[in-house]
C-alpha positions as CSV (number, residue, x, y, z in Angstrom):
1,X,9.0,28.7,-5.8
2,X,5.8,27.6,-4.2
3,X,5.7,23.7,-4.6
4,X,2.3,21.7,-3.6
5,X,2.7,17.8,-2.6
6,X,-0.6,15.9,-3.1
7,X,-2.0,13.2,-2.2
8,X,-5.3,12.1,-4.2
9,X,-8.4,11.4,-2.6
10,X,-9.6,7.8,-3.1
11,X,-13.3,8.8,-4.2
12,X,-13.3,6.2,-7.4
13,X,-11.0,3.5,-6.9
14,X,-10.7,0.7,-9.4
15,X,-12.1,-2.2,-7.3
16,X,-9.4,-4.8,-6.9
17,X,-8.7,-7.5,-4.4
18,X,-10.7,-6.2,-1.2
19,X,-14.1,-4.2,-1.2
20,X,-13.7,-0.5,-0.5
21,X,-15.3,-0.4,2.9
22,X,-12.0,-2.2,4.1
23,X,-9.8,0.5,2.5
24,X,-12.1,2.9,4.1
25,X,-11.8,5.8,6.6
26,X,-13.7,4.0,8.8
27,X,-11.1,0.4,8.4
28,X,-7.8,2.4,8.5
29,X,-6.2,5.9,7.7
30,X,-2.3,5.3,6.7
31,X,-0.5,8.4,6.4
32,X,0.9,9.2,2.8
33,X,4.4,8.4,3.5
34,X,5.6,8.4,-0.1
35,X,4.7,12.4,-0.3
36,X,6.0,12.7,3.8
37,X,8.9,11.7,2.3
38,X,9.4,13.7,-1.0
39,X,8.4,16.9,1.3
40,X,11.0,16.3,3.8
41,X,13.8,15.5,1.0
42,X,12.7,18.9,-0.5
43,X,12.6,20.7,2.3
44,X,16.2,19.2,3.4
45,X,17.6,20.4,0.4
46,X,16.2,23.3,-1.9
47,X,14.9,26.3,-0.5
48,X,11.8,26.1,-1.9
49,X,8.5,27.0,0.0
50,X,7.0,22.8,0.4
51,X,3.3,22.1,1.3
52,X,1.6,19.0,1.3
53,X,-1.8,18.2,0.7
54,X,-3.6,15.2,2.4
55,X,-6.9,14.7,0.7
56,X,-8.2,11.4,2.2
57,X,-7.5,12.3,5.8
58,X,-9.0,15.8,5.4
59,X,-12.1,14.6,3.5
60,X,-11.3,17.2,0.2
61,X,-13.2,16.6,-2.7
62,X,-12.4,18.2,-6.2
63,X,-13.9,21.6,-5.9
64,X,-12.2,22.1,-2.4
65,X,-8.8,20.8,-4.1
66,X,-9.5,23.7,-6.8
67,X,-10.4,26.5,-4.6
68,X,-7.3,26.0,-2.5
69,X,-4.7,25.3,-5.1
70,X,-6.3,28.9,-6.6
71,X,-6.1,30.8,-3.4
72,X,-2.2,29.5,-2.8
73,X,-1.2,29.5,-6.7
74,X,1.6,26.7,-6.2
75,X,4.2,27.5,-9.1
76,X,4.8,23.5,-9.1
77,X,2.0,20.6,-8.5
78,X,3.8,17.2,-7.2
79,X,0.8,14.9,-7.9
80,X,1.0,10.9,-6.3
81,X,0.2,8.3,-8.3
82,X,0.6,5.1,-6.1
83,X,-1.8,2.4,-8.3
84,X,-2.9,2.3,-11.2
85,X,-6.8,1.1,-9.8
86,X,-6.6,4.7,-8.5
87,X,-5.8,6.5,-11.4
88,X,-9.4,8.0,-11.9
89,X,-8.4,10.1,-9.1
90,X,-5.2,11.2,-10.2
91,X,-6.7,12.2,-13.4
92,X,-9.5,14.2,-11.7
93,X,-7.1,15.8,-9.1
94,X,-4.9,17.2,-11.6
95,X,-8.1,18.7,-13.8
96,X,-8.7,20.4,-10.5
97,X,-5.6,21.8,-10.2
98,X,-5.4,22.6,-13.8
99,X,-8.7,24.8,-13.4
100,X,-7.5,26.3,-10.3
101,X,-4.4,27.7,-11.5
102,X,-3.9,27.1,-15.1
103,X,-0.4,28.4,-15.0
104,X,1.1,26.0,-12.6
105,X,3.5,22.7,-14.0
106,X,1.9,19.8,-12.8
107,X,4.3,16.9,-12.7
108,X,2.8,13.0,-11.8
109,X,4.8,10.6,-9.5
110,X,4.7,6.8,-7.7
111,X,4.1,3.4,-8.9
112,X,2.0,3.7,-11.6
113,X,4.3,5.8,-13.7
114,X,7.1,3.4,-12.8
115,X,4.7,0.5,-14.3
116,X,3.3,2.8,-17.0
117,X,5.3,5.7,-17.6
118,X,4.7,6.7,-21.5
119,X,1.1,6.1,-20.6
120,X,1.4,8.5,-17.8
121,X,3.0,11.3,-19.5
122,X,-0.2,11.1,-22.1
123,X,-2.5,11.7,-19.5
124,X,-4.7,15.1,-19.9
125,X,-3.3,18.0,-18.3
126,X,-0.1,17.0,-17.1
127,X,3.5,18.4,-18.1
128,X,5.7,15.8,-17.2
129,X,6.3,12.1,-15.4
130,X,8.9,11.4,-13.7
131,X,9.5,7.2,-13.2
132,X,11.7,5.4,-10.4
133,X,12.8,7.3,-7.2
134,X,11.3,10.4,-7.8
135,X,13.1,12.3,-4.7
136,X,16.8,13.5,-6.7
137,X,14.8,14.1,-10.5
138,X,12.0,15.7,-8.3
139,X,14.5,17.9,-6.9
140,X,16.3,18.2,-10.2
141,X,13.3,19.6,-12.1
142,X,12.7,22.4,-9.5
143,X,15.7,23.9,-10.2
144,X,15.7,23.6,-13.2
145,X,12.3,25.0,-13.4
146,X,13.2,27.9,-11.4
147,X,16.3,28.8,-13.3
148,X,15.0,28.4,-16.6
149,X,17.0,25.3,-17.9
150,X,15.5,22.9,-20.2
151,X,13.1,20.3,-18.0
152,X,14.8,17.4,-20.6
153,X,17.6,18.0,-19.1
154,X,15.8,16.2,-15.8
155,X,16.7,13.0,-15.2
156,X,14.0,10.5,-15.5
157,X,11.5,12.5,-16.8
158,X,9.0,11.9,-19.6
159,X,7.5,14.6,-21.1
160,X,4.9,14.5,-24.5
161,X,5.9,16.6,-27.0
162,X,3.6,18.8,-29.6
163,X,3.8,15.7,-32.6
164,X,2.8,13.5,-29.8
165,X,6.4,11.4,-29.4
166,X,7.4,11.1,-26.3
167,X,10.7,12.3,-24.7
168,X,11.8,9.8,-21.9
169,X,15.3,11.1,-20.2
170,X,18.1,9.2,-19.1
171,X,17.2,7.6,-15.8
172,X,18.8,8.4,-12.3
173,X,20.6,5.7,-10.5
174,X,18.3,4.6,-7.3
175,X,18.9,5.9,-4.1
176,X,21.3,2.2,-2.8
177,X,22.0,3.8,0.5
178,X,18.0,4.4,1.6
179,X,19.7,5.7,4.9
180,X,20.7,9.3,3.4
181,X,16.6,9.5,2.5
182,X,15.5,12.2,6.1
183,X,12.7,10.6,7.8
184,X,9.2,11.6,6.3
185,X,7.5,14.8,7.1
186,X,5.0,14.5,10.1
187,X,5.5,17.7,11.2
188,X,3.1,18.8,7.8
189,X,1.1,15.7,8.6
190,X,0.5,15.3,11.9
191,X,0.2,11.8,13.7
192,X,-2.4,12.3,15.4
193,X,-5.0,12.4,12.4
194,X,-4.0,8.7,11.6
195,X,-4.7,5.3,12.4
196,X,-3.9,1.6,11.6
197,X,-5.9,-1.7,11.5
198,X,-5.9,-3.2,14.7
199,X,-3.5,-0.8,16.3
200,X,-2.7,-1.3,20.5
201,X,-2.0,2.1,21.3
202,X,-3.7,5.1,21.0
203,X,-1.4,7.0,18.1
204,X,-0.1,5.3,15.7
205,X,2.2,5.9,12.2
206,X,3.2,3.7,9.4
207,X,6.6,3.1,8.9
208,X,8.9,1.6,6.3
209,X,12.6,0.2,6.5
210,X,13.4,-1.5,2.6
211,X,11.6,-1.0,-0.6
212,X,10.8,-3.4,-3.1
213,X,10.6,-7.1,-2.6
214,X,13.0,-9.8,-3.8
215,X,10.4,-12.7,-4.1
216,X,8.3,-13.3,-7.7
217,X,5.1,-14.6,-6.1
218,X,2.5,-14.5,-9.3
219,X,0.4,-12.1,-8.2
220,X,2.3,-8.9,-7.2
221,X,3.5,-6.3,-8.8
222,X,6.0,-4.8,-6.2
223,X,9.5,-3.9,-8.1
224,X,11.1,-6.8,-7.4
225,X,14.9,-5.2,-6.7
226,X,15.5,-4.7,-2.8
227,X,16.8,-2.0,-0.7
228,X,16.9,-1.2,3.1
229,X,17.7,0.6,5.8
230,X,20.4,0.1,8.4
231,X,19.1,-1.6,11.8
232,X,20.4,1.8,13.3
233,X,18.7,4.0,11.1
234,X,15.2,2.4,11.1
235,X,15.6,2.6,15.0
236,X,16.2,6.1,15.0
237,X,13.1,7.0,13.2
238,X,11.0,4.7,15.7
239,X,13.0,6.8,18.3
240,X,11.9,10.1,17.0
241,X,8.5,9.2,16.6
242,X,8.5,7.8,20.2
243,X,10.2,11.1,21.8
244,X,9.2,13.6,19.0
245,X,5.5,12.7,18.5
246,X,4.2,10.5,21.1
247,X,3.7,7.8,19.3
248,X,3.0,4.6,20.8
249,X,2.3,2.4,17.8
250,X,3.9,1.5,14.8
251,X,3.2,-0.7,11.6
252,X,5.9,-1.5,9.0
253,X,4.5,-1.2,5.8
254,X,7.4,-3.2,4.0
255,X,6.2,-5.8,1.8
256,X,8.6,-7.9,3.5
257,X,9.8,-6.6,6.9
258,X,12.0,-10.0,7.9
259,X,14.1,-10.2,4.7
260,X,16.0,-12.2,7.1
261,X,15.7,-13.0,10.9
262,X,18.8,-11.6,12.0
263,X,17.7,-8.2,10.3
264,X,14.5,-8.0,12.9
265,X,16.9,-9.2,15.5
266,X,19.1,-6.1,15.4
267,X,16.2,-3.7,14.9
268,X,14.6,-5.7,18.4
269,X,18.0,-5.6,20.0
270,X,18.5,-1.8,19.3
271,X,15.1,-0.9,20.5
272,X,15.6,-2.3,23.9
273,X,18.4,-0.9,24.3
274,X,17.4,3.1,24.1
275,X,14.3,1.9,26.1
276,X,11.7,2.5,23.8
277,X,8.6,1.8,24.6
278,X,6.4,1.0,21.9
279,X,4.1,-1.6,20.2
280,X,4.7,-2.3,16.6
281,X,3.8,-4.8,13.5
282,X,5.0,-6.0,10.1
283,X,4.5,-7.9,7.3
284,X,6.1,-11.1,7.5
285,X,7.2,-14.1,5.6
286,X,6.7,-17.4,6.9
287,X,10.0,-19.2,5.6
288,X,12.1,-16.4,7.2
289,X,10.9,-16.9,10.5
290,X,12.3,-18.2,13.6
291,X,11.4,-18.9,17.5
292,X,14.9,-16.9,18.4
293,X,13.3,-14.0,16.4
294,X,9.7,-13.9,17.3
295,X,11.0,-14.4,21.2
296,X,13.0,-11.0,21.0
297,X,10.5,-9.0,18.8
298,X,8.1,-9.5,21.1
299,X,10.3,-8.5,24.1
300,X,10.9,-5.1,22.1
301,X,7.4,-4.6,21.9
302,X,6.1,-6.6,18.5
303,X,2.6,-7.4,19.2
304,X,1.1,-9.0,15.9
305,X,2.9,-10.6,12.5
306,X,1.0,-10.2,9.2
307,X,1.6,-13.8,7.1
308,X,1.3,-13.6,3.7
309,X,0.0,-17.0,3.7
310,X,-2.2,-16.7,0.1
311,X,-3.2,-20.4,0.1
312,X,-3.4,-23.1,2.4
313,X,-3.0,-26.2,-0.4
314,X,0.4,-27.3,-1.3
315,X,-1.2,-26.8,-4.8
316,X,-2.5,-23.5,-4.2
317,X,1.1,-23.0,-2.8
318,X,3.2,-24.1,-5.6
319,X,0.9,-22.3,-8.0
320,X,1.1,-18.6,-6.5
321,X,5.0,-19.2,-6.3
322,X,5.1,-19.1,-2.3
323,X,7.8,-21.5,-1.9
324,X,6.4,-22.6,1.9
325,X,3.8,-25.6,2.3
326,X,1.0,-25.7,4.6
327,X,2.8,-27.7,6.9
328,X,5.7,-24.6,7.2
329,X,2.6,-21.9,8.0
330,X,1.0,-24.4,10.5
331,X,4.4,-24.9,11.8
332,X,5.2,-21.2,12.2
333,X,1.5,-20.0,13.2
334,X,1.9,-22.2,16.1
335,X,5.1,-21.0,17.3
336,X,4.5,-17.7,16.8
337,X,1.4,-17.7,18.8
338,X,3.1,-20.2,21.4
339,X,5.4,-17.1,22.1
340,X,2.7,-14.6,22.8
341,X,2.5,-12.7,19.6
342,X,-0.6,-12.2,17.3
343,X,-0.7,-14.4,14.1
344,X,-2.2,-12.3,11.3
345,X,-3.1,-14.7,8.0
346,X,-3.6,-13.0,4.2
347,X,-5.5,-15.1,2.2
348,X,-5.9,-14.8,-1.6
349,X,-9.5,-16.5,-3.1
350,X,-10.7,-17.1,-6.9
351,X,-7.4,-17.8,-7.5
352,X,-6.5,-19.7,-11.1
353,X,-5.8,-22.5,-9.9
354,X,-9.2,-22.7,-7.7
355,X,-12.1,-24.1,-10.2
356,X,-14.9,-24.9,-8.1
357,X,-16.7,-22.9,-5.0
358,X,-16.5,-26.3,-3.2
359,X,-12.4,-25.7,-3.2
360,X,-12.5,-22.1,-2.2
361,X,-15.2,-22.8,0.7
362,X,-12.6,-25.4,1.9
363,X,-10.4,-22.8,3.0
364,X,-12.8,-22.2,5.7
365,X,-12.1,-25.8,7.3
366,X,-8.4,-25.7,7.5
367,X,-8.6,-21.5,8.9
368,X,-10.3,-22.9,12.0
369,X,-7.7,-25.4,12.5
370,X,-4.9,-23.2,11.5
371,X,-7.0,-20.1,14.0
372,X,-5.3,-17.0,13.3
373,X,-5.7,-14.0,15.1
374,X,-7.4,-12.4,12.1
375,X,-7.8,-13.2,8.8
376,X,-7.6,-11.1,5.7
377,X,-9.0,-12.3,2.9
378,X,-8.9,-11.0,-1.0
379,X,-10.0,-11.6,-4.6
380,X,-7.5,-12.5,-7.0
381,X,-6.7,-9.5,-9.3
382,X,-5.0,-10.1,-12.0
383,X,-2.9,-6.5,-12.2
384,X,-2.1,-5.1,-15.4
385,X,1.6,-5.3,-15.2
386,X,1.9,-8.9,-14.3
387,X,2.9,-11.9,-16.3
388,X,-0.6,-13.3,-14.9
389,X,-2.4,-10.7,-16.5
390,X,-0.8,-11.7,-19.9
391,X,-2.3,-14.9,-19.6
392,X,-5.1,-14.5,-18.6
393,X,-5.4,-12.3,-22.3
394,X,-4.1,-14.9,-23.6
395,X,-7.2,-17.1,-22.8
396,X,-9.4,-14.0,-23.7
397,X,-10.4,-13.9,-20.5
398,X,-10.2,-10.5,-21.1
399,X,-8.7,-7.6,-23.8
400,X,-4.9,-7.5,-23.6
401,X,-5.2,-3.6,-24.0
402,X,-8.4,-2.9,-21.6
403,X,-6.0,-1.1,-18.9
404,X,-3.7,0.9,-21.7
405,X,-7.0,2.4,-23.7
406,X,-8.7,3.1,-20.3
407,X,-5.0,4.7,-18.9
408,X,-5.2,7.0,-21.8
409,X,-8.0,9.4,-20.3
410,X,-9.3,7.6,-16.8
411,X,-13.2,7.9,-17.0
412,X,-15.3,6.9,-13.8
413,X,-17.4,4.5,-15.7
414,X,-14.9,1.3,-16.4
415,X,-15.3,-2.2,-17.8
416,X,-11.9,-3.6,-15.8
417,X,-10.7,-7.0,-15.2
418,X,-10.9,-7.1,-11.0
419,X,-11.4,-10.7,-10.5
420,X,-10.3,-14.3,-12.2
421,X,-13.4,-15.0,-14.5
422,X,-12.2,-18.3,-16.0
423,X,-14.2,-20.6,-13.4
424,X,-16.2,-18.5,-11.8
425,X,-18.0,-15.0,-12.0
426,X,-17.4,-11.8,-10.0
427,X,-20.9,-12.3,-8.5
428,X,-20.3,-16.1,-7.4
429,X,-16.6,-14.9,-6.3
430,X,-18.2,-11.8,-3.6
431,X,-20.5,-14.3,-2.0
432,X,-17.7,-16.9,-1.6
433,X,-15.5,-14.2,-0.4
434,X,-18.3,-13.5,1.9
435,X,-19.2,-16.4,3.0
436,X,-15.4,-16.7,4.2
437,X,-15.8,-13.8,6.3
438,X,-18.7,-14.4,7.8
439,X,-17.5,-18.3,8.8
440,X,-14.1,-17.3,10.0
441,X,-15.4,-13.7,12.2
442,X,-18.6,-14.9,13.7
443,X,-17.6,-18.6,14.5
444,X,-18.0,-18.1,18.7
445,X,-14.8,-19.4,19.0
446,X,-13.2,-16.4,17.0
447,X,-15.7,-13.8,18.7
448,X,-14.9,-15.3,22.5
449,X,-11.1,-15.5,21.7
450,X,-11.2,-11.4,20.2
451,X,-12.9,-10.0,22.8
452,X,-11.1,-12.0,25.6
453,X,-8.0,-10.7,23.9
454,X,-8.5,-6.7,24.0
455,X,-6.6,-5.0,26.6
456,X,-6.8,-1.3,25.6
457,X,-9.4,1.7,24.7
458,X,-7.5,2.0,21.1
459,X,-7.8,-2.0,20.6
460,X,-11.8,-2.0,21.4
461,X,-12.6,1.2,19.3
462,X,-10.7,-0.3,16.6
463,X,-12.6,-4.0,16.9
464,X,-16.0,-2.3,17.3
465,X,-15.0,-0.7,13.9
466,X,-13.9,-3.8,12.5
467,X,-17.1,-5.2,12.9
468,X,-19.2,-2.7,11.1
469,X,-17.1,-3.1,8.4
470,X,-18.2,-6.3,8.3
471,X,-21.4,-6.0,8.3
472,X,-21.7,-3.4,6.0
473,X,-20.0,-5.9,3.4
474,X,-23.0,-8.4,3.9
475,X,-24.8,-5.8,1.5
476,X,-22.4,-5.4,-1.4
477,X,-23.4,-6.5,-5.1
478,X,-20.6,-7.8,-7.5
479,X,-22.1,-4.5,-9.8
480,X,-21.7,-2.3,-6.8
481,X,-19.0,0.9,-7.6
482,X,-17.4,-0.2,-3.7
483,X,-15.9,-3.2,-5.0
């Protein structure tokens, strides 16, 4: 069978947390390493013919998506779902792919459906949803599909039937040893079309070595049960990409990459050790960092740590459920930098606890003193599957089923909850979060110490483009369909 891997194009996003223009072509292109990896399962092992379908990197809009899924007539349409705020797209891609080739089985993957997955299998068009790791049902259903069997027989699948019930399977066990999973597919999507924040050298990849995230910070909706990848096994992937592809930068995508510091020890250790030359990133916890750690990371090549700081109050702390104070992050910005390595701080704004623009401006203060490397700031979203959300319905701030009737049949005109309207409205919160920005990224101490700091032709390109993002944002409206 012909089997088609997509990944949607981003045209209508739900606004949440961060304006569009940083999530962008022009801020970062990440390749789509949840279908990278599907494709390389399924080429490992059926013998189906696999393609895979990038349609942010290679600009395709629906009518292109149509006219190619009718030229190659995929018997099997793999379609990625990885958020909910971009279900608008997956709705639209699969009435493209519907029109093209009205035969084909069109079958709707990724973290929504594992968040929402009867509401997924209502959506238009679709035959089936398949919920939790989708690579074993995934490979289940296509032969299954090509033999003739009954698709209820695949495991963790959801499929609506004709009186409108919905069939949910029995689901399959996660994948506990990630290291069987073959590294994703970047022969079908090539490196070179790809680029991260910030990156050092001139080609870079995403990576990830663990999935889910074992903290219950209020905010996120990661899956909260943790897996990862052997020391060994993460290090032969950075090897092939090294050797195999020329890649000279690499950013972990892990919600937390230093699940402990002896884990990012090993992984540092191991990478010295085959002589790999490379410059590389993560996303980092503060209470799970030490100067042992940070001192061999960066002698295996880690150039710049991405703090999920969030707040920087001891109430604002205790509130989102960080379990670090503001001492701790001062502590561990200090050191961090001390040893040579870029400090990268996440900020949250308009948060429930924050009632007056007075508090949120005061952030601005204490980032000076704390002087990151960058800063990356965001509105507080209250997402749809969080016990955040439910509150926030509970004080009406908005309807408890806005996101289920919307879910239903994804339109691109939408009355969504995107910000934390109890103190404050959306238009009040962009300015603050602008005003942030524009304190923080144009303070001369911050412009002298960024451009003191670049070192390579990949590092300026990537500040220069930085910067009009930036400036493009000094023109956004709260009403405006990029936020």
């Amino acid at each position: 069978m012909k089997v088609l891997l997509v990944h949607t194009p981003k045209s209508h996003q739900v606004w949440a947390g961060v304006p569009d223009i940083f999530n962008d072509k022009y801020a970062y292109l990440f390749p789509p390493l949840a279908v990278m990896g599907l494709s390389s399962y399924l080429k490992k092992h059926t013998d189906h013919e696999i393609r895979g379908m990038d349609s942010v990197v290679d600009g395709l809009d629906y009518p292109e998506i149509e006219r190619q899924i009718r030229e190659w007539k995929p018997d099997v349409i793999g379609v990625s779902a990885t958020s909910t705020h971009g279900l608008y797209n997956v709705a639209e891609t699969v009435r493209a792919a519907r029109r093209g080739h009205p035969e084909t089985f069109i079958v709707v993957g990724g973290p929504h459906v594992n968040s929402f997955p009867e509401a997924t299998a209502r959506l238009p068009g679709i035959d089936a949803a398949i919920t939790g790791d989708g690579e074993r049902p995934m490979k289940a259903l296509l032969d299954i599909l090509d033999s003739g069997g009954d698709i209820k027989d695949v495991p963790s699948i959801l499929i609506e039937q004709e009186d409108g019930s919905i069939h949910r399977s029995e689901m399959s066990d996660p994948i506990h040893d990630l290291d069987e999973l073959p590294f994703p597919d970047r022969e079908a999507f090539p490196p070179s079309k790809y680029f991260t924040p910030g990156m050092k050298g001139g080609r870079a990849t995403t990576m990830y070595s663990s999935r889910g995230c074992p903290n219950q910070c209020i905010f996120c909706n990661v899956p909260h049960s943790y897996r990862d990848r052997s020391p060994e096994r993460v290090v032969d992937e950075i090897e092939e990409c090294v050797r195999r592809y020329g890649i000279q930068d690499i950013h972990f995508i892990d919600d937390i990459f230093n699940i402990t510091p002896e884990r990012v020890m090993a992984i540092s250790e191991l990478i010295l050790q085959r002589d790999l030359k490379i410059f590389w990133g993560y996303k980092a916890s503060i209470r799970n960092t030490t100067r042992e750690m940070v001192r061999l990371a960066k002698r295996a090549g880690c150039y710049k740590m991405h703090y999920g700081v969030e707040a920087l109050t001891d109430k604002g702390l205790k509130a989102l459920k960080k379990k670090s104070s503001v001492e701790e992050v001062f502590e561990i910005f200090n050191m961090t930098q001390s040893e040579g390595v870029k400090a990268i701080a996440y900020m949250i704004i308009g948060c429930p606890h924050e009632e007056t623009p007075e508090e949120i401006l005061e952030v601005a203060n204490v980032m000076h003193r704390l002087n990151p490397a960058y800063v990356v700031y965001s509105l507080f979203t209250p997402y749809p599957d969080t016990g955040i959300f439910q509150k926030g319905a509970d004080k009406e701030l908005f309807p408890r089923d806005c996101w289920e009737k919307w879910m239903v049949d994804p339109t691109e005109e939408y009355d969504l909850p995107t910000c934390w309207e109890e103190f404050m409205g959306k238009e009040q919160q962009l300015e603050l979060f602008k005003a942030l920005h524009h304190k923080f990224y144009f303070h001369p101490r911050t412009l002298v110490k960024t451009f003191a700091a670049l070192r390579t032709p990949a590092e300026f390109k990537r500040i220069l483009l930085g910067g009009f993002q930036l400036a493009r944002m000094q023109f956004l409206r709260h009403d405006s369909r990029s936020i």
